[in-house]
C-alpha positions in Angstrom: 1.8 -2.0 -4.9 2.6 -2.5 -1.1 5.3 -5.4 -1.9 7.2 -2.9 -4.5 7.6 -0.1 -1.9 10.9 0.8 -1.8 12.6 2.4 1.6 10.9 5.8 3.0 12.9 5.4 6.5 16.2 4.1 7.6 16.7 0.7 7.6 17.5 0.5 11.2 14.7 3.0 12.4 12.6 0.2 14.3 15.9 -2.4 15.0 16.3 -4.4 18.1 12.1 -3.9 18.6 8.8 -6.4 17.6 5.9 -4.9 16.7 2.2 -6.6 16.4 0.3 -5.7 13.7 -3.7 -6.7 13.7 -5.3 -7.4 10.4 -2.0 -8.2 8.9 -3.1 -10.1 5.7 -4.0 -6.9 3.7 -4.6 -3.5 3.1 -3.3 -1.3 5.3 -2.5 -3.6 7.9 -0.1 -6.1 5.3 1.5 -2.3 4.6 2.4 -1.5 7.7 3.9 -5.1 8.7 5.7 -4.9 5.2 7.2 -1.3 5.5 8.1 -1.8 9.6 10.2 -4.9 8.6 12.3 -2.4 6.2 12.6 -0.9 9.4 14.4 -3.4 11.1 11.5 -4.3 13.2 10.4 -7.9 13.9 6.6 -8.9 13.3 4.3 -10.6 15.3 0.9 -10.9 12.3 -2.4 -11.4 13.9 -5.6 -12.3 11.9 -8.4 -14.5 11.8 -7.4 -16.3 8.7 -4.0 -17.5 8.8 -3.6 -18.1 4.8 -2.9 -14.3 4.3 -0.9 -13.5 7.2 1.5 -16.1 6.0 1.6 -14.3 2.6 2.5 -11.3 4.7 4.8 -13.4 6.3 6.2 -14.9 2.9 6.8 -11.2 1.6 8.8 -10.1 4.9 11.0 -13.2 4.7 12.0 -12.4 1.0 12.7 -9.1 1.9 15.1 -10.2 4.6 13.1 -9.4 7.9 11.5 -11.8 10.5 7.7 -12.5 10.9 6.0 -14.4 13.1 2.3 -15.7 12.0 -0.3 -15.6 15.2 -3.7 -16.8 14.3 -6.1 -15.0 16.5 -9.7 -13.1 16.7 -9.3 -9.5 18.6 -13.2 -10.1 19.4 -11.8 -13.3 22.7 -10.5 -13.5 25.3 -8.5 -16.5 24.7 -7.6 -16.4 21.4 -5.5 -12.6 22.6 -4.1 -14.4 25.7 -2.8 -17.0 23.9 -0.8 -15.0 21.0 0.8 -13.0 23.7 2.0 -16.3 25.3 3.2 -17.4 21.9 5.0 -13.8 21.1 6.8 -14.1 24.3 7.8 -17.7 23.9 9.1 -16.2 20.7 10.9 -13.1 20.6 10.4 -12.5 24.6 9.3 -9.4 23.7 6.9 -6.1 22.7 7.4 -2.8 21.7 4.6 -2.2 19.4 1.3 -2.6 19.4 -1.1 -1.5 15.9 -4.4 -2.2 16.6 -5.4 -2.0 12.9 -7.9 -5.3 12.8 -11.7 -4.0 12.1 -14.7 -4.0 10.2 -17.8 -2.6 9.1 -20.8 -2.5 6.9 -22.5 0.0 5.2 -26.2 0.7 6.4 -28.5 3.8 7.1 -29.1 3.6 11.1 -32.8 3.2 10.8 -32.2 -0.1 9.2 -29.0 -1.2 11.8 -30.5 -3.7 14.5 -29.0 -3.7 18.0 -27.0 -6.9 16.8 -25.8 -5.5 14.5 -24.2 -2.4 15.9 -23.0 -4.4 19.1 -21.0 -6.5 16.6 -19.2 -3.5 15.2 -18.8 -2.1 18.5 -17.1 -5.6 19.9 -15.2 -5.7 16.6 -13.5 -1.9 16.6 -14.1 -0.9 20.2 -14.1 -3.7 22.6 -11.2 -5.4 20.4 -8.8 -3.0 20.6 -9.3 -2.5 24.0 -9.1 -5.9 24.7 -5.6 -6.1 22.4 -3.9 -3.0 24.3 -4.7 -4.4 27.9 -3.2 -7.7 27.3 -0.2 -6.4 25.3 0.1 -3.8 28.5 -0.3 -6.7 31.3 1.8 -8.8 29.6 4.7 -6.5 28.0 4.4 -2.6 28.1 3.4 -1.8 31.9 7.0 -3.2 32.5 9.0 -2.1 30.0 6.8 1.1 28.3 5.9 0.9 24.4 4.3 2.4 21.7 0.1 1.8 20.6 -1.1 2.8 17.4 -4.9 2.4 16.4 -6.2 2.7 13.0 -9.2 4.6 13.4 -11.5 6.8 11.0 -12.4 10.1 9.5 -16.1 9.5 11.4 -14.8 10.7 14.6 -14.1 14.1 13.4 -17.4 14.3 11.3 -20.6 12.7 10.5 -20.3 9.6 8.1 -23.9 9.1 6.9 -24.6 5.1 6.7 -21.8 4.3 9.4 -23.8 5.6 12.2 -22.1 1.9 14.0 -18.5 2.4 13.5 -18.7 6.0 13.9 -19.9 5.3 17.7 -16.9 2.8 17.9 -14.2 4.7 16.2 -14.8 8.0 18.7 -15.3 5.2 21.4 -11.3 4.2 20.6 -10.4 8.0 20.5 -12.1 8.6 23.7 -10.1 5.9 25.3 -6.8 6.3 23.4 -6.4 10.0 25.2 -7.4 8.8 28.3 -5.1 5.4 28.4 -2.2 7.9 27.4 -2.7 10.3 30.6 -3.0 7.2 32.4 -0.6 5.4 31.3 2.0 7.6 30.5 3.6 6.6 33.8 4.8 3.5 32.6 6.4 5.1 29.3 3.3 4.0 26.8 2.9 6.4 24.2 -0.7 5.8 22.5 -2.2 7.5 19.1 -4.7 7.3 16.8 -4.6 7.2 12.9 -7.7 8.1 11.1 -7.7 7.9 7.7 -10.1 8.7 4.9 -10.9 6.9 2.1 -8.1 4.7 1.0 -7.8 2.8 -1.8 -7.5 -1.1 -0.8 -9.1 -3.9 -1.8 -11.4 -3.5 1.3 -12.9 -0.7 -0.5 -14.4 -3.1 -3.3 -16.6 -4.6 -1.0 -18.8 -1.6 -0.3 -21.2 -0.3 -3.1 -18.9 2.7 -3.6 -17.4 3.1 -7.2 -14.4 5.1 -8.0 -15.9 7.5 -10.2 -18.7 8.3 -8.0 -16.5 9.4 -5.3 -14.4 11.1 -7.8 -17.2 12.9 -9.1 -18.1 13.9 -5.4 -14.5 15.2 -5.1 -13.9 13.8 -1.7 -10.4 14.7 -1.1 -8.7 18.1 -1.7 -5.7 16.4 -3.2 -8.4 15.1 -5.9 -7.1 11.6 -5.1 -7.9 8.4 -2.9 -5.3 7.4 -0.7 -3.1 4.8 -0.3 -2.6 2.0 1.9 1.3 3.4 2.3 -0.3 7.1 2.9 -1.2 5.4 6.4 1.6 3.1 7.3 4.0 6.4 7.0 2.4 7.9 9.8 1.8 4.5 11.9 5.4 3.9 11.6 6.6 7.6 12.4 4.0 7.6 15.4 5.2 4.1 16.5 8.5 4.5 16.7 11.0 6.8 18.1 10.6 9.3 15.2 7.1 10.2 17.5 8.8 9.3 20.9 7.5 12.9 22.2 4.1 12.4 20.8 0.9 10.7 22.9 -2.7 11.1 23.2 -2.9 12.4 19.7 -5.6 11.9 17.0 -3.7 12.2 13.3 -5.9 12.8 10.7 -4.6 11.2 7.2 -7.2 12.0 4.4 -6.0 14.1 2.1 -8.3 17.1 3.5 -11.7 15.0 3.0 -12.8 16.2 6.4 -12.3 20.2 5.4 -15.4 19.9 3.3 -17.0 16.6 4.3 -20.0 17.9 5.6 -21.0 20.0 2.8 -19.1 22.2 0.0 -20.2 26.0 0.1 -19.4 26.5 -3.5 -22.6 23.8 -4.4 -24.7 26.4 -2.9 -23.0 29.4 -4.4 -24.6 30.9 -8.4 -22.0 31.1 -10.6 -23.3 34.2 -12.0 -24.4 36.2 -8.6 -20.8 35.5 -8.1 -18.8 36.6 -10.6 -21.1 40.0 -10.6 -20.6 40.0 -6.4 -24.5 40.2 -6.1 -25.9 38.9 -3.0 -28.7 36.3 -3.2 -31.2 38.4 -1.7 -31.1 41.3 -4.4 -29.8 43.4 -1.9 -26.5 46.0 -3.3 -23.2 44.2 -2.2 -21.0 46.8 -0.1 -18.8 48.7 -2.4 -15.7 47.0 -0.9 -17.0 43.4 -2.7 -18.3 45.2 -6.1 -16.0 44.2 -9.0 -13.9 47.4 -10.5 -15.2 48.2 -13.7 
């Protein structure tokens, strides 16, 4: 579990620096916050629902670190100008930005109405954007930083049923790359996270069971990940570990894009193969034939 994860940096990696995490109050996002304060970092938690950031909160205290709970919706305005007001009345400060805070459903695209994908394009698009140009205006054009956003696999491959976030997710790429030659002026790194399919209780929401995506052997490493698998990189691309690293798109999913699309060896007979006979009855080359 996230709370029982002991040290994988030095304790001092992220000292003297705050960091925001979005979506805070679980998953990947409580990981992060959890595993930067063993860093020495300082959190600012942001969330909707302020009942699980302050468990966040809770577990970072108990552990030693500081955390500061900001109830806020990445989707207005408002609610973003006023938690950057509040985290520099607080720690005066920003280094880090993660814009992990997102969401989806699962849906084939003939059955997705413009509503709908508009709402997941506000929700993982326009919100981050919307978080990374406040904490820029009010923080980073001055005094540089590092943005991290938690992405997905979609943007590297075709995601049947998430036709939605797929369009947002490469929309955040896109803009990532170019707000990091832009902006690399000012000393903002930016980077993307994508990961596959991680194991959270996010996933138990979706009509997905273990064993079915076991039996499709997703991943490579013939395992789903774990919320940890991604705040590893987060952290090493947030902070100086990555200082030399921007406009980058890290792909963390245990090799589920290198067969995603489809898996040759469904197509391939088993006993065409272990004889090296083509599959149009036509003699291999001799250099293929198995040595009798």
């Amino acid at each position: 579990m996230t709370e029982q994860l002991k040290p994988r940096y030095a304790a001092d990696l992220m000292r003297g620096q705050v960091a925001l995490v979005t979506g805070s109050g679980s998953g990947m996002g409580r990981a992060t916050a959890l595993e930067m304060a063993g860093c020495g970092a300082r959190l600012a938690l942001f969330a909707r629902r302020e009942e699980p950031l302050e468990e966040t909160a809770e577990m970072i205290r108990a552990m030693g670190g500081e955390a500061f709970v900001v109830q806020g919706d990445t989707r207005d305005e408002d609610s973003i100008e006023a938690a950057m007001l509040k985290i520099k009345k607080h720690y005066g400060q920003l280094d880090v930005l993660v814009n992990n805070a997102g969401g989806q459903y699962i849906a084939a695209a003939r059955d997705i109405t413009n509503k709908g994908f508009e709402a997941v394009i506000r929700n993982n698009l326009i919100g981050s954007w919307q978080m990374t140009r406040a904490a820029a205006d009010h923080f980073m054009f001055e005094n540089g930083g590092s943005v991290v956003f938690v992405t997905a696999i979609s943007a590297r491959t075709a995601l049947t049923g998430f036709t939605h976030t797929a369009a947002a997710r490469a929309g955040v790429t896109g803009m990532m790359k170019t707000l990091a030659a832009e902006w690399g002026e000012y000393g903002i790194r930016l980077n993307c996270v994508a990961p596959g399919t991680i194991k959270t209780e996010a996933l138990g929401r979706y009509p997905i069971t273990p064993e079915q995506w076991q039996m499709l052997n997703r991943s490579v490493l013939n395992r789903m990940g774990a919320a940890e698998d991604i705040s590893g990189m987060i952290i090493y691309l947030a902070s100086k570990l990555g200082g030399f690293i921007t406009g980058e798109d890290v792909y963390v999913d245990g090799g589920e894009t290198l067969h995603m699309g489809h898996d040759a060896r469904d197509m391939i007979n088993p006993e065409l193969f272990d004889n090296r006979k083509r599959g149009d009855g036509k003699d291999a080359p001799e250099t293929i034939k198995r040595k009798t």
